[in-house]
N, C-alpha and C positions, 0 to 999 in steps of 0.2 A: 484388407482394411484393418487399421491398428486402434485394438481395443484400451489402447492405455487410457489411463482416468484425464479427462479434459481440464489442466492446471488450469486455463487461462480464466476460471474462476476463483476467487478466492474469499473464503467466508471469514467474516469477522465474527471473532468468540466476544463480544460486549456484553459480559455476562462478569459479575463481581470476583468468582474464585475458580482455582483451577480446575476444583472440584466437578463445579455446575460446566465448566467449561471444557471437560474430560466426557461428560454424562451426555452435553449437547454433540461432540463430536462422534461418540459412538452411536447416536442415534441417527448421525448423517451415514454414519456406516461409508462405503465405496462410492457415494455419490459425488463426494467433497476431496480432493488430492491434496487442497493450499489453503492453508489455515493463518487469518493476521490476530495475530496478540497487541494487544496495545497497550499503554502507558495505565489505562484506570485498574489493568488486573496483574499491575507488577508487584503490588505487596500484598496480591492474592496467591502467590503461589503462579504467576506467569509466566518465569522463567525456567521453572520444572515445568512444568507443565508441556511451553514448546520444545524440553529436551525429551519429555517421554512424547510426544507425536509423533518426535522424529523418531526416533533413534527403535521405539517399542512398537510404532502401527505404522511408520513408513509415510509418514506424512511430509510435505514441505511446507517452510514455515516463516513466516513474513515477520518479523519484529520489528513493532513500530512505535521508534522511542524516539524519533522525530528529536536527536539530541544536538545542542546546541551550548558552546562553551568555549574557553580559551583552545589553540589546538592540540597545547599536551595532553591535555584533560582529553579528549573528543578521543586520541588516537590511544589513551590510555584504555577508556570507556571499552572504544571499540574492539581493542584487541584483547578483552576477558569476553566479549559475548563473540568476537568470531571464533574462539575455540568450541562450542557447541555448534560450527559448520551450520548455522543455517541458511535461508537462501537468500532473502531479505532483509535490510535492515537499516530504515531512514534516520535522517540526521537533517538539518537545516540548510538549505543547498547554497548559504553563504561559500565563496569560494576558500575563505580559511579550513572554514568545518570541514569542508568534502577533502578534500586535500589531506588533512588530519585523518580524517576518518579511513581513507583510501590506504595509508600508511600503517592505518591499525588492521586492518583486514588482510594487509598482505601474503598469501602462503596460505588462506582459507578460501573454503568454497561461500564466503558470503558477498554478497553483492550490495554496494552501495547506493542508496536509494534517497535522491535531493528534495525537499519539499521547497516548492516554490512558494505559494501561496495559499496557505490553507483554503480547503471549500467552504470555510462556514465565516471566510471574510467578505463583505464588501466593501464599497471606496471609502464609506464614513469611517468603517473602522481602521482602515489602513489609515485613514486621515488623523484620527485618533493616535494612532501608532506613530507618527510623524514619516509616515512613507512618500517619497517622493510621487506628487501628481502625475495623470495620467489613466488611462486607463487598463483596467487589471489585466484584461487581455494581455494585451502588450508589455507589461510588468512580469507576467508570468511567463511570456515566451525570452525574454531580454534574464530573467532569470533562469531559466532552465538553459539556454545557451551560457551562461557563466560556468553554470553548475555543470556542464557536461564538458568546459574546459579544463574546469579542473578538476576532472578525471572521475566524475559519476556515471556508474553502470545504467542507472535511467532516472525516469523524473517521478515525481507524484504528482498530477495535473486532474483537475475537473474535465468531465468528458467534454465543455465547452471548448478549451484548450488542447484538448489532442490534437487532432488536427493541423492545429496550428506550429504545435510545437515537434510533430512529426514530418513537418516540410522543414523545418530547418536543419541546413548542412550536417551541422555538430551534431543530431541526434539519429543520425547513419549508423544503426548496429544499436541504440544503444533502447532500454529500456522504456513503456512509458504504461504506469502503474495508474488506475482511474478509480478512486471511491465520486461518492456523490452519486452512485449507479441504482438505477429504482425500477424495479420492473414495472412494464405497463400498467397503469391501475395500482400504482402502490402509493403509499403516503409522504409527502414531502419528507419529514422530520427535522433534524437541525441543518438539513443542508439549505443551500441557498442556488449552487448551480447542481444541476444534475440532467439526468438522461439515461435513457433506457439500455438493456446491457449489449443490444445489437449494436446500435447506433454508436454508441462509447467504443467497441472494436471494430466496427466499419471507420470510426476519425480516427484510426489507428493506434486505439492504447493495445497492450499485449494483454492485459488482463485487467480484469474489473473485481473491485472490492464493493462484496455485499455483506450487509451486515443486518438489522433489524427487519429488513424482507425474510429473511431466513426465520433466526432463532425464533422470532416475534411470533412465526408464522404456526397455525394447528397442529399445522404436521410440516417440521424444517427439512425430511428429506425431499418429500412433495415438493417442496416449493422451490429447494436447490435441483432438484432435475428437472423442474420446469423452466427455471433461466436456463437450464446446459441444454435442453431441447430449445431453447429463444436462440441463443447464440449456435447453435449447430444446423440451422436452416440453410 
């Protein structure tokens, strides 16, 4: 049996600087393999920060800049942060963007990653947004099928949505990433869909993003090897 570190977790550093977000990772020490950076700790020191995870403790590193823009922009964007080879790294799963972004990654080990539908929408706000009606389910599968047309390594979907978006053709081989994931007994927070981390890789995501379960928690290695003991049953 192969003792490698169990990726298909991955913790979210929601924490303001790289610093606190260096001091949290060392205290997950070997429990934690896959670490997401996201957009509120990028003019904290974020983008060092996922270069030394990688490069200095061997970490892999999910960069989530959820970027969206004309496509020279997107493929310009993309191809300064794929030279730091990371492994992750979402973009708005409009078929322009992905396409762009796909172009900027080329020749790296980074993988493109389409956000369909954020988890912290529902129909008032997409109605707000002026999103065409319907239900989000079905918005978010009708999305990730574009988005795996035009050439997305996987999707970002609520654990409601796996499932769904794992039976469709287009998404054969390709990725599907789950935040919104709460261990048993944990606190809603700003999500609105979610689900516990078995359930989220039993509908077929490959891996679940956890974040304020963790860091929030007394003790964050505690409580990251109790999800990798939840999903290792």
């Amino acid at each position: 049996m192969s003792h490698a570190p169990d990726d298909r977790l991955i913790v979210a550093l929601d924490v303001p600087n790289a610093l606190e977000g260096l001091q949290l990772a060392e205290s997950l020490g070997d429990a934690v393999s896959f670490y997401k950076i996201g957009l509120g700790m990028l003019t904290g020191g974020g983008l060092a920060l996922a270069n030394e995870l990688k490069q200095d403790h061997g970490k892999r590193i999910f960069l989530d800049m959820k970027l969206f823009d004309i496509g020279a922009t997107v493929e310009a964007a993309v191809r300064g942060l794929a030279q730091f080879d990371l492994d992750f790294l979402t973009v708005h799963g409009d078929p322009h963007v992905v396409r762009a972004a796909q172009e900027g990654a080329s020749g790296s080990q980074t993988k493109i990653l389409a956000v369909t539908i954020l988890t912290s929408l529902d129909r008032g706000d997409l109605d707000a947004g002026l999103i065409k009606p319907g239900d989000i389910r079905d918005l978010v599968a009708e999305r990730a099928g574009r988005a795996f047309e035009a050439g997305a390594d996987g999707v970002i979907a609520s654990p409601q949505e796996a499932a769904m978006i794992r039976a469709l053709p287009e998404a054969d081989g390709r990725l599907i990433v789950t935040p919104g994931v709460r261990p048993a007994g944990a606190a809603l927070g700003d999500q609105k869909r979610v689900a516990t981390p078995a359930q989220a890789l039993h509908d077929g995501a490959d891996h679940i993003v956890v974040g304020r379960p963790v860091w929030a928690a007394p003790d964050p290695a505690k409580a990251a090897r109790d999800i990798l003991s939840e999903i290792s049953r």
